[in-house]
Each structure stands twice: as C-alpha cells, then as structure tokens.
C-alpha positions in Angstrom: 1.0 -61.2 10.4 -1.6 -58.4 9.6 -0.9 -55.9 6.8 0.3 -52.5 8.1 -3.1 -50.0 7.2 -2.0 -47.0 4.8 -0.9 -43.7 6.2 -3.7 -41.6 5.9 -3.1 -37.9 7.7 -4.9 -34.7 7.2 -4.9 -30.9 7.7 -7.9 -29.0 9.3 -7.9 -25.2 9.3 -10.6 -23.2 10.0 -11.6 -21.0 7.5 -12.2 -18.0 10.0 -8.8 -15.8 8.2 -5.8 -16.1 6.7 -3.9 -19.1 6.6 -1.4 -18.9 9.4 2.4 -19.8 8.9 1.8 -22.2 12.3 -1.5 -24.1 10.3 0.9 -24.2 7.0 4.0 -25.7 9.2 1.5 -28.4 10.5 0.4 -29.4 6.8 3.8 -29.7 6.0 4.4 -32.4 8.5 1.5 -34.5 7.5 1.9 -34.2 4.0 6.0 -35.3 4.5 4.7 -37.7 7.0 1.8 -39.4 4.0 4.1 -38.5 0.9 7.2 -40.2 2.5 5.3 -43.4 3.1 3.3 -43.8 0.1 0.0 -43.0 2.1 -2.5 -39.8 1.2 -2.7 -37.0 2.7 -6.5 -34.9 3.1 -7.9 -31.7 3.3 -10.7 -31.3 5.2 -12.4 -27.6 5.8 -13.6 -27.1 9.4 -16.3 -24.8 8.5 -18.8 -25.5 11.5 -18.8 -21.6 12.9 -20.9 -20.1 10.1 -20.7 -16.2 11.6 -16.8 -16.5 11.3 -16.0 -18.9 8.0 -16.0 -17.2 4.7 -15.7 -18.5 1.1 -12.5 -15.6 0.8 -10.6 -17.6 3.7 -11.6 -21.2 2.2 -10.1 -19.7 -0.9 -7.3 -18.4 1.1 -6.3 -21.6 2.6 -6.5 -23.4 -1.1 -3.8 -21.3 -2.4 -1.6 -21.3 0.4 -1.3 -24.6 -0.3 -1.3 -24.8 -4.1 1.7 -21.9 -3.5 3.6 -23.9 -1.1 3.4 -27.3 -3.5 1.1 -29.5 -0.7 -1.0 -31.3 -2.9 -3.4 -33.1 -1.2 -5.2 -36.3 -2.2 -9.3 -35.9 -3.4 -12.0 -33.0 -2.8 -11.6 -30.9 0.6 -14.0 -32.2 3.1 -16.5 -29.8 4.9 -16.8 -30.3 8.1 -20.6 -28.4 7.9 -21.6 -30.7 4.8 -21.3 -33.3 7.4 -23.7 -32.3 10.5 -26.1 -34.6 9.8 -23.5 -37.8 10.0 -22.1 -36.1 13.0 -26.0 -36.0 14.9 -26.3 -39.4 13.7 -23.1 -40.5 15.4 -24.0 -38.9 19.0 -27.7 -40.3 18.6 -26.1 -43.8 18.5 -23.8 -42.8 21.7 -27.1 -42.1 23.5 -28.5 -45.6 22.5 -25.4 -46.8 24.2 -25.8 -45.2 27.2 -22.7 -43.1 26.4 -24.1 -40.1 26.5 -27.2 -38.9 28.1 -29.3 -35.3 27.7 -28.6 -32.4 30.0 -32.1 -30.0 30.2 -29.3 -28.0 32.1 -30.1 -24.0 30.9 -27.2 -21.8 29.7 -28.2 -19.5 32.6 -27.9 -22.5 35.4 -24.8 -23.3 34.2 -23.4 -19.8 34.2 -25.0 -19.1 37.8 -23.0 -22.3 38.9 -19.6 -21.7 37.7 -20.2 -17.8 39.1 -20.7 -19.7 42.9 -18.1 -22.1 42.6 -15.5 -19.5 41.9 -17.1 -17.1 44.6 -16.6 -20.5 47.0 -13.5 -21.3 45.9 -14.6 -24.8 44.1 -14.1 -26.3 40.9 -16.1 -25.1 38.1 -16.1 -28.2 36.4 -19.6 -28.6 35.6 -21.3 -31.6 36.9 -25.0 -31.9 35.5 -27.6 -33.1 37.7 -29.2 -35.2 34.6 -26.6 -37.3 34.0 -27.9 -40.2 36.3 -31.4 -38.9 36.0 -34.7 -41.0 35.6 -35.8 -40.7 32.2 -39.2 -40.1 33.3 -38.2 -37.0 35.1 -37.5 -35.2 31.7 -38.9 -32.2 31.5 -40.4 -31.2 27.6 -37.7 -28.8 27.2 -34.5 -28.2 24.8 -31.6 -30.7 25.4 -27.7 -30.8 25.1 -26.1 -34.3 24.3 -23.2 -34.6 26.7 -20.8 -37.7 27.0 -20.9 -39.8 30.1 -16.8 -39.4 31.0 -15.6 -41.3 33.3 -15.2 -40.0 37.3 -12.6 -42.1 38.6 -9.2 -43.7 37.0 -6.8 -42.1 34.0 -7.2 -41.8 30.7 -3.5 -42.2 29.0 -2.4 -41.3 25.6 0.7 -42.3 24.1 2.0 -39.5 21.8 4.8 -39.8 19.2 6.1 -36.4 19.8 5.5 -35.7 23.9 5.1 -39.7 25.0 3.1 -41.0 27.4 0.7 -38.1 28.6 -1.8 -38.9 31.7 -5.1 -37.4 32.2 -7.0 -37.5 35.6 -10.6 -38.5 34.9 -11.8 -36.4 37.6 -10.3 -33.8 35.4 -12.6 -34.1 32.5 -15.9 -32.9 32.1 -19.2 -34.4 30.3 -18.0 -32.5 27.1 -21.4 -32.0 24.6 -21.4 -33.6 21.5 -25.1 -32.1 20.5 -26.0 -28.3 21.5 -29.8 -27.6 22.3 -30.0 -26.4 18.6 -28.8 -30.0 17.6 -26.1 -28.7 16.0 -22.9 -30.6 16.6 -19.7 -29.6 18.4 -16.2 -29.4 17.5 -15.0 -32.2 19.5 -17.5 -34.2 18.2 -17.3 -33.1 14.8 -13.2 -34.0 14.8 -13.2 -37.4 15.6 -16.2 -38.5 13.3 -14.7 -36.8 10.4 -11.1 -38.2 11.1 -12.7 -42.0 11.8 -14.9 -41.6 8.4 -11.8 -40.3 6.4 -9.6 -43.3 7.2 -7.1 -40.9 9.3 -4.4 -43.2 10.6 -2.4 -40.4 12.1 -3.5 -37.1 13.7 -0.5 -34.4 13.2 -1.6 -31.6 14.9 0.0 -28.8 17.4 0.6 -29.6 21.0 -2.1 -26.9 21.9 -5.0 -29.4 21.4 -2.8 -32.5 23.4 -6.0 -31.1 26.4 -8.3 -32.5 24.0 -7.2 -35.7 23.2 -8.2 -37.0 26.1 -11.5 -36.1 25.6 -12.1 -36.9 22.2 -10.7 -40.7 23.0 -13.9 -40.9 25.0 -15.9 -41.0 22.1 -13.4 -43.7 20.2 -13.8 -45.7 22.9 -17.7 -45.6 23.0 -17.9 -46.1 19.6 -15.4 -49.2 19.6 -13.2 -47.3 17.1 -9.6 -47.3 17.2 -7.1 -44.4 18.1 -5.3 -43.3 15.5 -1.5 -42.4 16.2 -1.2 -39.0 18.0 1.8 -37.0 17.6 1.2 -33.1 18.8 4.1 -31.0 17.4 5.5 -27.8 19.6 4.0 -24.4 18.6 6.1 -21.4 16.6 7.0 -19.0 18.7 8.4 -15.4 17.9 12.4 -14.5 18.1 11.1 -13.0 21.9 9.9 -16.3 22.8 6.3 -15.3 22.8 3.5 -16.7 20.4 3.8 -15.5 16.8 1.8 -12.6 15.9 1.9 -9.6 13.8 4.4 -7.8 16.1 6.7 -10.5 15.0 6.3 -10.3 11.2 4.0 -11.4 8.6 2.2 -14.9 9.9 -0.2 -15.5 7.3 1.6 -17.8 4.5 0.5 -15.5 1.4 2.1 -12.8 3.2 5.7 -14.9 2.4 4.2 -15.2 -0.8 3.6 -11.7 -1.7 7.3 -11.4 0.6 9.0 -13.1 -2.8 10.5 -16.1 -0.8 10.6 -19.0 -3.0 8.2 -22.3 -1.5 11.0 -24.7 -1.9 12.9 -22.2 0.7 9.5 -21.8 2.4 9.2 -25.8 3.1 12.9 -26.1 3.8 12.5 -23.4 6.8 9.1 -24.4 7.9 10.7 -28.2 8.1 13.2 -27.3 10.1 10.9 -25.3 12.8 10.4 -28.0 15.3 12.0 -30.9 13.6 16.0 -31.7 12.7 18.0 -34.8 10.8 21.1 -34.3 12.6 22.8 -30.9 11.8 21.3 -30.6 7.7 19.8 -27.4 7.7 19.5 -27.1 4.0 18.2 -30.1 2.1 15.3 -30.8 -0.7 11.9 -31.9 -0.9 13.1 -35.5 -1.9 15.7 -35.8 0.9 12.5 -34.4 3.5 10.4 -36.7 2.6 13.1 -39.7 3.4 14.4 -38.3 6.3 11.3 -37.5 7.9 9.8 -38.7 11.2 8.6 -38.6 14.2 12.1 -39.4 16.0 13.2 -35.9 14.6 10.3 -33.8 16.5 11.0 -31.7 19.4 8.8 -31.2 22.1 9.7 -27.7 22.5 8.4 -24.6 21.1 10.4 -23.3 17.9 11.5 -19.8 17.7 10.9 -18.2 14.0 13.9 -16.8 12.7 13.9 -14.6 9.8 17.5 -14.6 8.8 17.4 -18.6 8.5 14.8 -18.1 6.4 16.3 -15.7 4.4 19.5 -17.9 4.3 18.1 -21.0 2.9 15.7 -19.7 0.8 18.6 -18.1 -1.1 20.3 -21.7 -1.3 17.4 -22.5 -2.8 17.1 -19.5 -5.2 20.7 -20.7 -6.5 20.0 -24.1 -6.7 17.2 -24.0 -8.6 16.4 -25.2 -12.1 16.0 -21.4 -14.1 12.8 -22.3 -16.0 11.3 -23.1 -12.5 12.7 -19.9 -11.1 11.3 -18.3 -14.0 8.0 -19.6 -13.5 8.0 -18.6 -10.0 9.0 -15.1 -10.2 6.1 -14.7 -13.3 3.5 -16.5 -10.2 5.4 -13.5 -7.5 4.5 -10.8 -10.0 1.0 -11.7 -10.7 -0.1 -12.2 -6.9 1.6 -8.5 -6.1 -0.2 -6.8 -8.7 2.8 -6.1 -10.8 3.6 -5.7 -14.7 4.6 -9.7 -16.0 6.9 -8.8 -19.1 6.4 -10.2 -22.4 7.5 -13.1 -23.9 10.6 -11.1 -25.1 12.0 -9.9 -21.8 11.0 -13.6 -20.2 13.9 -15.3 -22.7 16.2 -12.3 -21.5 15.3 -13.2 -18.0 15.8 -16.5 -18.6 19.3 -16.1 -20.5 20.2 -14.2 -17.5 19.1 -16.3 -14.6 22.7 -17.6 -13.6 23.6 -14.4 -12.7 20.9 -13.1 -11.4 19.9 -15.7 -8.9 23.6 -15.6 -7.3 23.3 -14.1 -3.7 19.9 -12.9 -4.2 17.5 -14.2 -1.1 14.4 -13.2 -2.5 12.4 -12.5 -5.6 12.4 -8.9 -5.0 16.6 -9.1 -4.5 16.5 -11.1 -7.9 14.1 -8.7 -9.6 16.3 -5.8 -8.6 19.1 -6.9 -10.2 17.3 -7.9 -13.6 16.3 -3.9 -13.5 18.8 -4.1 -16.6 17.0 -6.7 -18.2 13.4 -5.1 -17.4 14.3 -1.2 -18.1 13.6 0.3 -21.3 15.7 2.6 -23.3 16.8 5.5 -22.5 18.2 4.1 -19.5 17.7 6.3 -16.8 20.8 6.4 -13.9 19.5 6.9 -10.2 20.9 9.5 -8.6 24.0 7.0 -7.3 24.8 6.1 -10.3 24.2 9.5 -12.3 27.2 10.3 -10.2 29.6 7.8 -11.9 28.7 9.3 -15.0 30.8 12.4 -15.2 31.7 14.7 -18.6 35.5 11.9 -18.1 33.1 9.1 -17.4 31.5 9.9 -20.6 34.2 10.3 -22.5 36.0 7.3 -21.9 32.7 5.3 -22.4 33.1 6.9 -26.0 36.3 5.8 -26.4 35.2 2.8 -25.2 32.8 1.9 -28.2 34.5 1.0 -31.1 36.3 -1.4 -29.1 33.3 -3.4 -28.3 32.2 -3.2 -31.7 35.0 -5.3 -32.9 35.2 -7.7 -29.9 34.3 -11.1 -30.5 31.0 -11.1 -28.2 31.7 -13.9 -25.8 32.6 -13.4 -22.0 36.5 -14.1 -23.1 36.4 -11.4 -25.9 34.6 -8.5 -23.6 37.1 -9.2 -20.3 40.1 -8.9 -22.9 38.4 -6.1 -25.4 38.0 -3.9 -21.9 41.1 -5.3 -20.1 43.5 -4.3 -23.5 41.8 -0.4 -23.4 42.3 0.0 -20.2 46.2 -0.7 -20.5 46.1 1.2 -23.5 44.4 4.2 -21.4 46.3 3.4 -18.2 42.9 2.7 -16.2 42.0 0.9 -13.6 39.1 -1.1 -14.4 36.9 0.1 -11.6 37.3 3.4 -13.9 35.8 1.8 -17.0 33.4 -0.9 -14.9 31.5 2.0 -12.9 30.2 4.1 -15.7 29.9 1.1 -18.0 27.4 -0.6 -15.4 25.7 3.1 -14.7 25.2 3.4 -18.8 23.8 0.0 -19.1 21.5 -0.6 -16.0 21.1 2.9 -14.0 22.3 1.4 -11.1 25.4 0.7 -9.2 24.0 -2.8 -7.5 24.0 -5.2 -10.9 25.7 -8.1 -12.0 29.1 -8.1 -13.8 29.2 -5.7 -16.6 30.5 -8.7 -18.7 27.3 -10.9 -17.6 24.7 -7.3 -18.0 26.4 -7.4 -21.8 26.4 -11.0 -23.2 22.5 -10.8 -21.6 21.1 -7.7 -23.5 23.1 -8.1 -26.4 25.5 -6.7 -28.7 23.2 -4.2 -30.2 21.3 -3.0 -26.9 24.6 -2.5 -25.4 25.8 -0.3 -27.8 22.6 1.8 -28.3 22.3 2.4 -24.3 26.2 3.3 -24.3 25.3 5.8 -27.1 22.5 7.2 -25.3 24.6 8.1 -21.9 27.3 9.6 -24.4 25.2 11.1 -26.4 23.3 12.7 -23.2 25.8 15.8 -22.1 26.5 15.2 -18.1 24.6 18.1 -15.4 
C-alpha cells in the first residue's frame, strides 16, 4: 500500500493592495486544512503584474498574517523570481507538441472578436497557426498558446462543489508565453504549485473556470492534479460581493478595528464552513474538526454582530497576559500612547474585570479609562452630574470609612454597605459619585473591582480631589 504524500497547501495573494478579509478567510482554510494534518502550509507572492504589485502591499499581506497567527512554513515564494522556470516549462510543452506559436497580432485578434459579436458568433478565438506548417512562420513576434482539446469534456472532481464538467469546445488555446516571453498567470500557477509540492489547491470558487484550463497543462506535462476544493465567496449582509459599502474588507482594518485574531479566526472559520451547530470554539478544536465535509457550496453572508459576539467570547476567555499583549500590539498599530510598565501591571491586575462584556479592544480600553487616567481625575460631563455639593459630601463622609476597611473585596462591600445603613442610603447613592470620583465616567466596572485595582492610596487621593474640588 503506497504511503499517503504530505499535505502540502498554499496561499497566493496578489500584492496589488490591501489584504482582503475574502484572501485572509481562504488562508485560514489551508493553513487549518495543513496544520490539522501535520502537513505545511506555504506562502507564495504572486507578483507577476509589476505596474500594480508594490513592496507596501507584500508588506501588507506579511502582517495580516503574522496579526491573524497563520504561520506559514519557509521563505514566501515569488511568483516573478520564477519567470525563467516558468518559460522553461512552456518551451518543453512546445517540444511536445502541446503548444504551438500563434504570430496572431493583438490587432487581428481584436478585429475578430469585434466581427464575431457584430455576427452574432462566438468570440472564442481560434488561431489560424495552430495547425500551421512550420515553414510558413513568418520572422515576427510569437505567443505560446496550449493546443486544448476541441471535442470531449474535461471533468474535475472538486471537494467542495463535486463533480464539475467542462465542454472542450468551451475552452480556448489559453497562452502560456506572451510575445514579450513573459509568462502568464495560468501558466505561472500550476508550475509554481507542481514545484512547491502543493497537494491541495484551497482557493475560492471564482477561479473553479480555470481549473479546467490549467489541468491542460498537468496533463501535458504528465503531472498529477492536486486535490481541488473551491470554497464559496463572502458576500455582504445585502447578499452582494463584499466591498467597502459593506464595512472595512481589508484584514488590518479589523486589526486597527480592536477585534482580537483568535475572535477573528473563529468568525472567518465559520464563513462558509460549520461542525454541526458550534459557533464558538478554539484554534485547537478547528484544527480537529476541520474538513472538507463541513464546506458549503454557497456564498457566505458577512455578519458583523457574529463577529462582534464571538470575538467577545474570546476576549473573556482569554489568558490576561495574552490579552495584555494584544491590546499593547492594538495600540501600537493605531498610533496610540502604550503605557508604561507601571500602568501595564495595573492593566493586568485588572483584566478580569475589564474583559467581561467587552467585544473589542476599544470597549476594553474604555473601561480601563480608570486605570489609564491620571490624577486629577477629570468627570465627563455625565458623570460631573452625579457629583453634586450632597454627592460630595457624602463622599467625605465616606473616607474615613475606607481608611479603616480591611482592603479586600469582602471588607469594601461591607465598609460601604455598613455606611449606607448607618446614613440610610441606597447604594446607588454612594456607588454613582464613588465611580464618578474615581474614573470620570459613569460606564466602569464595579466600584469595588475600580478600588482593589488602583489601590488603597490612589483611591483615597482621587476621592480627596473630587471633595476637595467645590461642585459648579
């Protein structure tokens, strides 16, 4: 019995832009599909349209996946480093009688396909030098096209849409070599995925028109097919293709958006593939559970307030030192102030309550505002309102009371629950100034969790400012 090859899968953008969410969704799937198999998983740089790649979008497409944890296994591939093995390749097709040179003009082509639609015929283009005499060639520039079949099917068995047939008559002599001797795309692809070991070819179902074409040249060349499995595209919460009307769609937008990745691979998981109901789960149950079985053949609709859901699952499950490490990684990429060593361990100390309901980074940041503020503590204009000439005084009468509780969550709930008997309050009376004094804000955490975070000291000294402070 043979030994089953490796997995070997890749991910090809194009580094024309911004890495789209659709491109990052697609290396997702190979990288669960390789990871959960023990096989690799490459990176290859389709960089072959010089006017439109740039170094900025190579760049771009690097940390997109370093943010979203897809590690992939050697150097990234360019596809340009690799022309000359790609010429080489479509020489040898033309040795086999494969393919065959077309002297055919741009501007005979185009004047063809202009008369066949005028006419009403196909504008398939058929080049009158396919069967040609080679002595008949003209000393002229020459296209390398393949020598597709006429009559017959091609048929390709896909994991994802299943058996898929293709009229010959349907396909054209695609070109491998332009008149430049540059190579083409559909050349390129199959020589760099045969070369790189690529077992299985992961891709979206908008290039299941190609596949046909490129299995020509696997044929020719006596290679095998590797496994096809074309996964349905994202489409917006209308129905129609993702785009910036939607939403952000390139994946350092989500980044600079303060979802968390582990969130971010959850949701992107789950657009287009499903293991039963689970709609939350982790990396190490996605990479057991995933497969090909789980795939659907139809288009997935993006829907932010999924996203939002399980990302802040994720956000409360996490470990807080990874959190931490996150949010310090969110701050840098936006631009904004990462607080010293100091505030970090107060983040840190606080991260269980924090991290409870909050969605996002920026939620989560929002409610460490008490951690992150410096004194005096300034109330917005909401809570400034809590913090009447009463309000003030009761916080005053409040002090000594916390100066003699024992400064555990226990002590505080029964050193403020004991006043406010003693005063006849209700403890929404005590709680809303309390949480105004400490964090200028009427969204925080518990008043008990804001004090055991900042301290016995810091609480007293920001109390002390607001009474101290006569109210306007």
């Amino acid at each position: 019995m043979a030994e089953a090859k490796q997995v070997v899968t890749r991910i090809a953008p194009s580094p024309t832009g911004f890495m789209h969410i659709g491109t990052a969704r697609t290396a997702l799937f190979n990288w669960l599909y390789a990871r959960g198999r023990g096989g690799k998983f490459l990176l290859r740089i389709e960089d072959t349209d010089r006017q439109r790649s740039t170094p900025e979008a190579t760049q771009a497409i690097l940390r997109g996946m370093a943010w979203l944890g897809l590690d992939h296994d050697g150097a990234a591939v360019s596809q340009f480093g690799r022309v000359e093995r790609h010429a080489e390749v479509a020489q040898e097709l033309l040795s086999r009688g494969a393919a065959y040179k077309c002297f055919s003009t741009q501007e005979e082509i185009a004047a063809f396909r202009e008369a066949a639609r005028t006419e009403g015929r196909s504008t398939l283009f058929r080049s009158p030098w396919r069967d040609a005499d080679p002595a008949t060639h003209p000393d002229a520039p020459y296209a390398l096209r393949i020598r597709a079949p006429r009559e017959g099917e091609t048929v390709i068995d896909d994991q994802v849409q299943g058996t898929v047939t293709f009229r010959n008559a349907d396909l054209d002599d695609m070109i491998l070599l332009r008149s430049d001797g540059t190579p083409t795309y559909m050349l390129a692809v199959v020589v760099d995925d045969v070369d790189m070991g690529v077992t299985h070819v992961i891709r979206g179902d908008d290039h299941l028109a190609n596949t046909p074409r490129q299995s020509l040249i696997y044929a020719a060349m006596g290679w095998d097919l590797p496994v096809y499995a074309h996964i349905p595209l994202i489409l917006g919460p209308d129905g129609k293709k993702l785009s910036k009307r939607h939403g952000a769609t390139g994946v350092e937008e989500y980044q600079k958006m303060g979802y968390p990745a582990a969130g971010m691979r959850n949701y992107l998981a789950r657009l287009g593939w499903s293991h039963g109901d689970d709609e939350f789960f982790t990396d190490a149950q996605a990479l057991d559970w995933f497969g090909f079985d789980g795939i659907n053949k139809a288009a997935a609709r993006f829907d932010f307030k999924k996203l939002e859901n399980l990302c802040g699952q994720h956000i409360a499950g996490a470990e807080d030192s990874d959190l931490l490490r996150e949010i310090l990684a969110f701050l840098k990429v936006t631009g904004a102030e990462i607080p010293t060593s100091e505030v970090q361990e107060l983040l840190l100390c606080g991260m269980y309550c924090l991290k409870e309901r909050a969605k996002t980074f920026p939620e989560l940041i929002e409610k460490a505002e008490f951690i992150l503020s410096d004194r005096p503590i300034e109330p917005d204009e909401k809570a400034a309102r809590s913090l009447d000439a009463e309000a003030r005084a009761i916080l005053g009468e409040l002090t000594p009371h916390l100066q003699n509780a024992s400064w555990s969550r226990n002590g505080l709930e029964d050193a403020v629950a004991r006043f406010a008997q003693d005063r006849d309050l209700k403890l929404g009376k005590i709680a809303q100034p309390l949480r105004a004094a400490l964090a200028g804000r009427t969204a925080t955490p518990s008043v008990f969790d804001m004090m055991l975070v900042i301290g016995q000291d810091e609480t007293l000294d920001r109390i002390r400012d607001i009474v101290g402070h006569p109210a306007t």
